[in-house]
C-alpha angles and dihedrals in degrees: 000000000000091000113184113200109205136167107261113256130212094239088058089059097106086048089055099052079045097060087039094046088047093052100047084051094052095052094046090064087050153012101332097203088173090057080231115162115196108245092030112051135039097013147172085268093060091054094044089047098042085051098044093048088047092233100104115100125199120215105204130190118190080347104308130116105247094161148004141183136198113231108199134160084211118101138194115275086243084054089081100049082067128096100222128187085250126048113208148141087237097257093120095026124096122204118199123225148175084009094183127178110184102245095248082065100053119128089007095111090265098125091043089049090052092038090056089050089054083053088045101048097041085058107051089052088062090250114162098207143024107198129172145165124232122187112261088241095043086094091162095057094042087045085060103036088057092049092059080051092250095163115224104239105172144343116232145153126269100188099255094114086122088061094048089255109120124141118044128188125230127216146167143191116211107221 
């Protein structure tokens, strides 16, 4: 599969809220391993901020959005009750965020290809780091994440218990 990594742009918006809207449909209908409930989370607001801050990355296929990540230097609050492998002010750390395959395109290597483009990208700007959190029941994502050797560092609480989300696990790749 021919997979184009791009920086997200504001006129594919709409696209992106697509994608988001078609997989919450799609685990609701299932087993929803991520714990994502459509108007909550992911939304049109991540896309428009992710855009507008120039840190959101589209993954296209025959010219169609089939993922996308958020690339930050910004963590979690909890992020920094952690001891990490790498100390650092998250300069040259990326977190990843909003990381979305559409849900035709589920267990297709799409998440490892845009996972690989995260590694790739972090490296080339000179980051030190990549760390993200991934929701304790969400087995497929922490199945993938290992297998890019992300290392688990910690489990905490992100404040999502009112949405039945309550422990998140912690983990970094040292670049």
């Amino acid at each position: 599969m021919d997979i184009i990594f791009d920086l997200g742009k504001e006129n594919e918006i709409d696209e992106l809220e697509q994608l988001c809207n078609d997989l919450n449909d799609h685990l609701a209908k299932g087993v929803n391993f991520p714990g994502w409930i459509k108007d909550i989370y992911p939304i049109r607001q991540n896309a428009i901020d992710g855009v507008k801050h120039g840190n959101l990355y589209v993954a296209k296929y025959n010219g169609k959005i089939i993922g996308s990540v958020i690339l930050s230097h910004e963590p979690e609050s909890a992020y920094y009750n952690v001891k990490w492998k790498f100390e650092s002010d998250y300069s040259d750390v990326f977190v990843v965020h909003t990381f979305v395959v559409h849900s035709k395109f589920l267990k297709c290597g799409v998440g490892k290809a845009l996972m690989d483009f995260s590694i790739e990208h972090s490296i080339r700007s000179q980051s030190r780091a990549i760390r993200l959190d991934v929701y304790e029941g969400n087995i497929p994502a922490i199945r993938l994440y290992e297998k890019c050797d992300f290392k688990y560092i910690d489990t905490v609480d992100l404040g999502l218990g009112n949405y039945g989300l309550k422990w998140f696990k912690l983990y970094e790749k040292l670049l």
